[in-house]
N, C-alpha and C positions, 0 to 999 in steps of 0.2 A: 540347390537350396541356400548355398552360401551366400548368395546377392539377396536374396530375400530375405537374410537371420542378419545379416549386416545395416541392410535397410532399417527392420524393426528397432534394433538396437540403437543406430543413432538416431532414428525419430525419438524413443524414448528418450534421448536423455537431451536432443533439441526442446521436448515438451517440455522436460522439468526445469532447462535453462530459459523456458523464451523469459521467463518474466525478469530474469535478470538481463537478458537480449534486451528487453525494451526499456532499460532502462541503461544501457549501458554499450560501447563499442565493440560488444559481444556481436556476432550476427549467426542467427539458427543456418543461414546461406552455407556462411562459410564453414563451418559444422559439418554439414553434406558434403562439399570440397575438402575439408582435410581427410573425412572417415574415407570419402572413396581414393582419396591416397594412399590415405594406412591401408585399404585392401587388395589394392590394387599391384598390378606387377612392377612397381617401384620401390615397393614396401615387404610386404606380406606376403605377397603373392596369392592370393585367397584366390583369387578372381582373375581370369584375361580378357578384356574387351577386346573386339577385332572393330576397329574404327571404321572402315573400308565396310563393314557388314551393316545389311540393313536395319536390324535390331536398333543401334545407337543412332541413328538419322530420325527413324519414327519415334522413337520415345522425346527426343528434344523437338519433333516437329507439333509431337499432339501436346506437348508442355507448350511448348509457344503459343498453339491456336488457343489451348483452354485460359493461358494469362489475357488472350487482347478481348477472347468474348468476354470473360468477366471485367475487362476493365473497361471495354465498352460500355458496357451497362451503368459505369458514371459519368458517362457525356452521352446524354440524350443531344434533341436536336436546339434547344435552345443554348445549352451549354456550351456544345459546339461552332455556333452561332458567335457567341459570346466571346467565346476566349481561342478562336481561327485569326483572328488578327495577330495577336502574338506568337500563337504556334505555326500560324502560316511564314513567317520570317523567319523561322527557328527551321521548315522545312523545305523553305522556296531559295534562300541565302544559305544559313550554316550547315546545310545538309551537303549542298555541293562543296562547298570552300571545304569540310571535315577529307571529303574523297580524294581532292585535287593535294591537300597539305597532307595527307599521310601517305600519296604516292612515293613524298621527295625522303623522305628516311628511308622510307622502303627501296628506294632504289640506293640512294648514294651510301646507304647506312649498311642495309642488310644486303645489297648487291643481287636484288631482284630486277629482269630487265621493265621498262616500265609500261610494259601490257600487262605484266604479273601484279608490277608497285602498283597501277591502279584498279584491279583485282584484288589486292589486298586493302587498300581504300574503300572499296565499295563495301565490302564484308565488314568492315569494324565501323560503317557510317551509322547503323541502327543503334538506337537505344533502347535500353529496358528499364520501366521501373521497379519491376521486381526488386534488384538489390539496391532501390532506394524505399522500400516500402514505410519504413518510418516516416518517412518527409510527403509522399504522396498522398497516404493514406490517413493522414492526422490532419482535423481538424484547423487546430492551432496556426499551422501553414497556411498564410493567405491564398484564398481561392484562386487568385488569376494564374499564383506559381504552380499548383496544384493543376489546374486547368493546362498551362503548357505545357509542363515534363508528360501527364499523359497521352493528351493527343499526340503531340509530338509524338514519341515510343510507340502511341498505336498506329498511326501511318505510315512513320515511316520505314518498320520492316517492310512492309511491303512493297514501298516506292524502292527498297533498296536492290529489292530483288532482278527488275530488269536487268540494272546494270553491272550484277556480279553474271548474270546470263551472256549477256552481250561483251563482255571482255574474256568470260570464258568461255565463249566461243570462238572468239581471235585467237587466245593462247593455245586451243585447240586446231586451227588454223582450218575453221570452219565458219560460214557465212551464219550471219546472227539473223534470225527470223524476227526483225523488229516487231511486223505486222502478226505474229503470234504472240510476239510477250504481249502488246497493247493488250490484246484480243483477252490474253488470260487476266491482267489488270481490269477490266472492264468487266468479263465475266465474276471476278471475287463481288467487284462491288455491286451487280446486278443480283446476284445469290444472295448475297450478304443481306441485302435491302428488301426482296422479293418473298424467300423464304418466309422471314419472320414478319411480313405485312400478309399473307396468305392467312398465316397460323394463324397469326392476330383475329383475322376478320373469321374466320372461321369458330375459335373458340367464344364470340359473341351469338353464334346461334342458337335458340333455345334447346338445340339438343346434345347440348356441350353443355356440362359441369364438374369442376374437378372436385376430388374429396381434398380438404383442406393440408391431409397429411400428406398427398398424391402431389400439388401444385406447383413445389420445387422442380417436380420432375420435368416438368412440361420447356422448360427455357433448353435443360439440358439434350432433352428428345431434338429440338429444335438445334442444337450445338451436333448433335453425332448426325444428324441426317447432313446438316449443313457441311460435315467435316468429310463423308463420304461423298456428297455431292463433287465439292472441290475436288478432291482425287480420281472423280470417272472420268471427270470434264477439264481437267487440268488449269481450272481457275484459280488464280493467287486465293489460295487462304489466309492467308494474313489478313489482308483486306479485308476480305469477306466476314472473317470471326469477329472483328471491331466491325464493322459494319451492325451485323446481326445484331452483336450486344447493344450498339446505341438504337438500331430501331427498334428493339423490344422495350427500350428502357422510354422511348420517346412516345411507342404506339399503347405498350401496356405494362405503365410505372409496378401496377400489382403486382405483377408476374415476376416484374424485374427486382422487386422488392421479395418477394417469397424466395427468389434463387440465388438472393444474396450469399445466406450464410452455408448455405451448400455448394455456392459457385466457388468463393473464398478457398473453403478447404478442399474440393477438387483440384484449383490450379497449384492449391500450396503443396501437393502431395505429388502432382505431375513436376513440377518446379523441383522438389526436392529431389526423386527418384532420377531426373534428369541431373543432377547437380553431383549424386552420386556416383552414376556411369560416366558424366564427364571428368572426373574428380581420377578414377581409374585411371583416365590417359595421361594424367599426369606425373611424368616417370623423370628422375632423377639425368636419364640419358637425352630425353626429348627435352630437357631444360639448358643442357649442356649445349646442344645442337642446334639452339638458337644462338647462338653466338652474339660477341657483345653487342654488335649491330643490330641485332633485333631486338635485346633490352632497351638500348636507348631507344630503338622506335616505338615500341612497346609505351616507355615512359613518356615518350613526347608526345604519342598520341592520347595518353588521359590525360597529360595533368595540363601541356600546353595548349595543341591542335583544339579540344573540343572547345573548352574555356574560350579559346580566343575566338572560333569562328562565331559561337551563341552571344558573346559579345556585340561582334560584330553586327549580327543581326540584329540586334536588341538597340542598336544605337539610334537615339532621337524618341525613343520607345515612353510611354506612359510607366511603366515599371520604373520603382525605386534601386534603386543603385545597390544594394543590398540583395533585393529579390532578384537582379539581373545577375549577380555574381554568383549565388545558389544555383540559380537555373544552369548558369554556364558551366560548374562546376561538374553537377549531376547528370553528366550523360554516361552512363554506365553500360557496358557491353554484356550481353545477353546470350539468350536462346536463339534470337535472329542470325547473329554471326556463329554461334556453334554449327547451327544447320547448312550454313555458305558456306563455312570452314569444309564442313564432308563432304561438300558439294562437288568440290574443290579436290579433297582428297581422292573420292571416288572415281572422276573424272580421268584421271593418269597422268595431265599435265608433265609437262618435266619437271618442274619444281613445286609441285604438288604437294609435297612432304612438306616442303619447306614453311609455302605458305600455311598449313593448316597448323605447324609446330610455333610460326609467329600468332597466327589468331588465337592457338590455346593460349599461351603465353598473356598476351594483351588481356583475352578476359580473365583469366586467374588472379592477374594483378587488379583489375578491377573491381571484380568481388571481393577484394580483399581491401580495396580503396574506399569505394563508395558504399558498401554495405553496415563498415565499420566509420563513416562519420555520417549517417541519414541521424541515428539518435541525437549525436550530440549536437547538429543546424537548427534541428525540429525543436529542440528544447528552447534553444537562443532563440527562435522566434516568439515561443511560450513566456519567455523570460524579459521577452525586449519592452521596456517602458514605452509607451504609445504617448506624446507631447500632446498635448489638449491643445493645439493650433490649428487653424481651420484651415491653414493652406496647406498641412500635408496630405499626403496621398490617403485617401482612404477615411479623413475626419471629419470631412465637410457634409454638409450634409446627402441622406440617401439619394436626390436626385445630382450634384455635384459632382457624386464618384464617378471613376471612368466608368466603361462599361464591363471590363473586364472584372471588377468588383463587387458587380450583383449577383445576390443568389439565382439560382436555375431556377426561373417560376417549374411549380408542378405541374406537368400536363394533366389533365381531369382523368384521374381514375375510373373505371369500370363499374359501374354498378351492378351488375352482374354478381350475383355473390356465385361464390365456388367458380372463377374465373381464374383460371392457370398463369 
């Protein structure tokens, strides 16, 4: 019960801070990461996670799937439409350049040989926006930057996933089933799409009504068959859970709209709980034992490797020099790489340890990066004086603007009342 009375405790006193969290370099994130330090066997010892056990893999796996369904559900198919021009550079360019440039620390730095350094590139290439949620989630923040960092984050754990497979199955000095990972990629996103186009067309028959207090549930129902599907049939969930969230949100906006404020606090609670068992492994000893070569990789790969590869892709871009440098900034290491990290661990690799003690490392510093400046960029954007010139970005008028700056037309809601 101690993991459970620890949980509570720092939920409550995340609840009583968030308002100064949002207002402030404070982050409820990193809240969860310290308390599961102080309980962990670093600290306290309250608590001993066994990383290597399946418990800690599933808890960060069904965190991950419940943040990309619910974030799915803000890029329907017009929106996606819309703002795939810029996230598709951010995942067809800086996605590879992130993999190939954080091989070279990792080897020359941290003395990984470089089937492992690019092993350890594929695992820290995903982002999350979770620990940028002030900046995604706030209005204020122009749409098209908003639009990138989340598609981006939602495809690309799962694009990431092949190629942490397929290297660690060289390091394993076993043949990589190319023609099964496809197979699983293709099956995420035919679940992901199928699923919630079924349910759709089903809860318009007249012998379907949901009770209005009943209708949240219905996205969710959709999220756990979909989450169990994926694991009989070993199709990428990642894909799949952003998939599902944007075809519900594109097929039936109502639905998507009723499982808002339920989806929200689902993933924040999965998020958190995950943030606290990860929080455990980090031990004074495993800090140590990255040695200084992993710190600077560590460092190199937030603050310069991501910055400059979203740069890179952003170049010649419609986006303001301002918004291209946020973006670049804001790739933040996640639930995607926790999960590769075990993957990794579990696997017995020979250096196995080592990599999974550089990925904790990376995301710790992350969360502690990007969590603590989303409030203070999201305000500058709040704060920044808009020049009444009609040649900048975004003043001219509504037919002028790029396209990456229009709103998401609504798709036509359901008439249907009591429609899930």
């Amino acid at each position: 019960m101690i993991p459970l009375l620890a949980f509570g405790v720092v939920l409550l006193v995340s609840v009583a801070l968030s308002g100064l969290a949002a207002r402030t370099v404070l982050s409820t994130a990193l809240l969860f990461l310290v308390g599961g330090a102080v309980i962990g066997p670093g600290a306290l010892g309250l608590i001993d996670v066994d990383p290597q056990g399946g418990a800690v893999r599933t808890l960060a796996d069904l965190a991950l799937f419940a943040v990309l369904f619910t974030d799915g559900q803000r890029a329907n198919l017009p929106a996606l439409r819309e703002g795939w021009r810029l996230s598709g550079r951010a995942l067809g360019v800086g996605m590879p350049l992130t993999m190939g440039l954080v091989a070279l620390p990792a080897h020359f730095l941290a003395g990984l040989d470089w089937v492992t350094a690019l092993l350890v590139g594929a695992i820290l290439s995903p982002t999350d926006p979770v620990f940028a949620s002030a900046l995604v989630g706030q209005d204020r923040v122009p749409l098209r930057l908003r639009r990138l960092l989340n598609i981006e984050s939602g495809v690309n754990d799962g694009l990431a996933l092949p190629f942490v497979l397929v290297f660690l199955a060289i390091a394993e000095h076993e043949p990589a089933a190319v023609g099964t990972i496809v197979l699983e990629l293709v099956g995420g996103v035919v679940l992901g799409v199928m699923l919630p186009f079924l349910v759709s067309r089903a809860w318009r028959l007249p012998l379907f009504g949901a009770e209005p207090k009943l209708q949240p549930l219905g996205p969710l129902a959709v999220a756990v068959i979909l989450y169990a599907l994926c694991n009989l049939t070993h199709a990428n969930s990642y894909l799949a859970a952003f998939a599902a969230g944007s075809t519900i949100a594109t097929l039936n906006p109502r639905a998507a709209e009723r499982f808002e404020r339920l989806g929200d606090l689902l993933s924040e609670l999965a998020k958190f709980a995950a943030l606290l068992v990860f929080g455990t492994l980090i031990t004074p000893d495993r800090l140590a034992a990255v040695g200084w070569g992993g710190w600077v990789t560590a460092v190199v790969a937030i603050v310069f490797i991501r910055p400059a590869t979203v740069l890179v892709s952003l170049l010649r871009s419609e986006m303001p020099a301002r918004e291209r440098a946020t973006a670049a900034w804001f790739g933040p290491k996640g639930f995607a790489s926790v999960v590769y990290g075990l993957l990794v661990l579990q696997a017995g690799i020979p250096d196995g340890e080592v990599v999974f003690t550089l990925v904790t490392v990376t995301i710790a510093l992350s969360i502690v990066v990007h969590s603590s400046t989303d409030v203070p960029v999201a305000r500058a954007f709040e704060l920044a004086e808009v020049a009444p010139t009609s040649n900048l970005p975004g003043n001219g008028p509504p037919d002028d603007r790029p396209d990456e700056e229009h709103e998401d037309p609504e798709p036509p809601a359901v008439d249907r009342p009591g429609t899930a």
